[in-house]
C-alpha positions in Angstrom: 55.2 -23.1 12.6 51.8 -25.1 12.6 51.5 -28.8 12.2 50.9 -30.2 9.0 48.0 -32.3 8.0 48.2 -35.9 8.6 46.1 -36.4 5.0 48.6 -37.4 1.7 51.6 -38.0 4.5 54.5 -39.3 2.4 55.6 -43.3 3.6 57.8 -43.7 6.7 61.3 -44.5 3.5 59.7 -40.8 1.5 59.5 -38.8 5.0 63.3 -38.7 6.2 64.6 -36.5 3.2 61.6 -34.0 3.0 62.0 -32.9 6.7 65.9 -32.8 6.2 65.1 -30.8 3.1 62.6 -28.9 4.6 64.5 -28.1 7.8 67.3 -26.4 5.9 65.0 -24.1 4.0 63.8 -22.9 7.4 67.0 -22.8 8.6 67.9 -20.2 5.3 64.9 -18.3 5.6 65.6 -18.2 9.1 69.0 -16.4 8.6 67.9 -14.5 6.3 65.3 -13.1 8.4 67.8 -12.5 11.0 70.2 -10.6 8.5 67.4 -8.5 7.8 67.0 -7.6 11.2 70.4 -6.9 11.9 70.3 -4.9 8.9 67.4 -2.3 9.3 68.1 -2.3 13.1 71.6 -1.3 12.3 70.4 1.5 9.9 67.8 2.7 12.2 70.6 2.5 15.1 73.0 4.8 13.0 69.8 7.5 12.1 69.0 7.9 15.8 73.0 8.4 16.9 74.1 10.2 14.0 74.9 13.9 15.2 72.5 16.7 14.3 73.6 19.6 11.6 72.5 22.7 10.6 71.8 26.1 12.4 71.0 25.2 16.0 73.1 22.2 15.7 75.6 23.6 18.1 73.3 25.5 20.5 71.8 21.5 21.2 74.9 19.9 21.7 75.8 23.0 24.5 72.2 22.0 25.9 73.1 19.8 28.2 69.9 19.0 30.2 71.3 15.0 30.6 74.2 16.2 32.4 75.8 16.6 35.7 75.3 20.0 36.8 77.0 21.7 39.6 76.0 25.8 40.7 72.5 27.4 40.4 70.5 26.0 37.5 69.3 30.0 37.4 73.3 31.2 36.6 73.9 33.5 34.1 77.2 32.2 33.2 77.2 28.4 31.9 80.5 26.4 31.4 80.0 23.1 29.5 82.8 20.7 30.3 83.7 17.8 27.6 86.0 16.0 30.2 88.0 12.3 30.2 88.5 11.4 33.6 92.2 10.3 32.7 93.3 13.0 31.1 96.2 14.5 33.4 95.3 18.2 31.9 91.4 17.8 33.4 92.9 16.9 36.4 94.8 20.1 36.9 92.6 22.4 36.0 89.2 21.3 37.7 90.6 22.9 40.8 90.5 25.9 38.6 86.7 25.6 36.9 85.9 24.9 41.4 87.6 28.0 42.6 85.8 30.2 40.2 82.3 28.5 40.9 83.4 29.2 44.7 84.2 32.5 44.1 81.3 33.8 42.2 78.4 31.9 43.8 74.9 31.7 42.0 76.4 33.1 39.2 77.8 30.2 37.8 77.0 26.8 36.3 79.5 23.9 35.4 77.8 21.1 33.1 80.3 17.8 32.6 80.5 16.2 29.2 82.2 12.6 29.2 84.7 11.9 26.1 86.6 9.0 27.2 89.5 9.4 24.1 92.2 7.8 26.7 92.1 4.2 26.2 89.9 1.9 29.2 88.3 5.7 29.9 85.1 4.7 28.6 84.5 1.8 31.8 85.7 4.7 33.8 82.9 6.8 32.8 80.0 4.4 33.2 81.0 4.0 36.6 80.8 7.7 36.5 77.3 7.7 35.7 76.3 5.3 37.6 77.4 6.8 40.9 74.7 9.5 39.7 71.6 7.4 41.1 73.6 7.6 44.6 73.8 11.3 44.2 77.7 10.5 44.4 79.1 11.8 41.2 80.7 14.6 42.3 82.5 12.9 45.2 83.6 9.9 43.4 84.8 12.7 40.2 86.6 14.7 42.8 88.3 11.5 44.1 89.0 10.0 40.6 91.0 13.2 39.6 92.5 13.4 42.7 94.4 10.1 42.8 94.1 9.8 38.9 98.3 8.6 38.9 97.3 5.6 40.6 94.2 4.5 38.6 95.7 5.5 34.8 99.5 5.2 34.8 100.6 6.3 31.5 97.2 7.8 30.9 95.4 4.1 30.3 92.6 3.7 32.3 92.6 1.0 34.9 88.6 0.1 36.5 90.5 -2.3 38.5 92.5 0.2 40.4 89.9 3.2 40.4 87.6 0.6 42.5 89.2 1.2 45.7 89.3 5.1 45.2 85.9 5.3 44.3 84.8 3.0 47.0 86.7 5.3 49.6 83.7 7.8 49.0 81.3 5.6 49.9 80.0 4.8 46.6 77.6 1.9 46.6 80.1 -0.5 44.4 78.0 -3.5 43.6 75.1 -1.3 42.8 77.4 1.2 40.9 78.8 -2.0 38.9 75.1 -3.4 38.2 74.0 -0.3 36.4 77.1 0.7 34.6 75.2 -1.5 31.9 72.0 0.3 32.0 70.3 1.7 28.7 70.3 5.0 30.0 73.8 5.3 30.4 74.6 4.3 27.2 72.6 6.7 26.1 74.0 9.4 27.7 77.4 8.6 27.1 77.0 8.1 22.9 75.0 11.7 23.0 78.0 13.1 24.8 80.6 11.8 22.2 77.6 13.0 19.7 77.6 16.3 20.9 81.6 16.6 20.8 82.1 15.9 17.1 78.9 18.0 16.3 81.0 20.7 17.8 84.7 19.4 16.8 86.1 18.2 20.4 88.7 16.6 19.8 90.8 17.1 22.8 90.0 17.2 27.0 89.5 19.3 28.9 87.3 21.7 26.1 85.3 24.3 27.9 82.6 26.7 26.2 80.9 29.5 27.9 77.5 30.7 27.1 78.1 29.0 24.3 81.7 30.6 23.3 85.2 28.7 22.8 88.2 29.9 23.8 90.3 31.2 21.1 93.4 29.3 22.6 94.0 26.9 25.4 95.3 27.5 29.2 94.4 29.2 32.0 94.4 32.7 31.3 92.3 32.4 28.6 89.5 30.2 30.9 89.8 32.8 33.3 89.2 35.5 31.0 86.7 34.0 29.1 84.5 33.5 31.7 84.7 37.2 33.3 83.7 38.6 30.4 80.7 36.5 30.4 80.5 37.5 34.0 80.5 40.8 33.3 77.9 40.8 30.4 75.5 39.4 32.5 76.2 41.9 35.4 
């Protein structure tokens, strides 16, 4: 604000209630300005998160490119993940999704998708990405599923307790816990839980392949799935 004029200044008795009175209309303009703010940045906010529709909605929430990747980028065969590191059922069958990588090499690629539904999951999954910029995620994912009983009794997330297991890998913790808050990894993680309701996760593990959903969930029907996408590229 630029300073008035000193010419028609009211007397020293007149001056006292003017500024009072004129410092509470910039103090309501002032708010209102910031409501305004908070308003369109808000609207714009929910535009750029709100989850795409339409034909090739679902073929670009399967894209991936953000995401972890393990295998040859050049596979034929592409699992997409949606996974919550606390959920006891991801746990169990990663072992599976690894053995099948292991067993067909090149030929498969496993992108992971992070829907933290179990509650304190979400602070889990930041530290998740941010072992990324150590080139650690795998190890500390592998360790966090591992010893998942001792880090989310009752299936609640605890960051407290998964610090010592992901530190075991030789994870760079203060760094790790100085960029959970980064931009970027916000990012990431609300176009992950985008993706999922574009294509109606609601549960963990979810796996598509090439772009199919199993018909029903367990282990047969993974294993299945995923040979006859093996196959059809053959």
């Amino acid at each position: 604000m630029s300073r008035k004029s000193k010419r028609n200044q009211p007397s020293p008795d007149d001056r006292a209630p003017q500024a009072r009175s004129a410092g509470r209309t910039w103090i309501v303009y002032a708010a209102v300005a910031a409501l305004a703010i908070v308003v369109v940045a808000g609207s714009l906010l929910y535009k750029r998160e709100k989850p795409p529709t339409g034909p090739g909605a679902e073929q670009a929430a399967l894209a991936s490119t953000h995401s972890p990747t393990l295998g040859d980028a050049a596979a034929k065969v592409h699992i997409v993940e949606f996974i919550d590191p606390a959920c006891e059922t991801c746990a169990q069958f990663y072992p599976l999704v690894k053995r099948m990588l292991a067993d067909h090499p090149g030929r498969i690629r496993l992108s992971m998708r992070h829907v933290p539904f179990h509650p304190g999951a979400d602070d889990v999954v930041r530290l998740l990405e941010a072992s990324r910029s150590q080139d650690r995620y795998w190890n500390v994912l592998e360790a966090l599923l591992a010893a998942q009983p001792r880090w989310a009794p009752n299936h609640r997330a605890n960051l407290d307790l998964a610090l010592p297991v992901v530190a075991a890998t030789g994870l760079d913790l203060p760094r790790a816990l100085a960029e959970m808050a980064a931009p970027e990894i916000a990012q990431r993680m609300r176009r992950d839980l985008d993706d999922a309701k574009t294509l109606d996760v609601t549960q963990t593990p979810e796996y598509f392949v090439n772009g199919r959903q199993m018909a029903s969930f367990g282990r047969q029907q993974l294993v299945a799935l995923v040979d006859d996408e093996l196959r059809r590229a053959s």
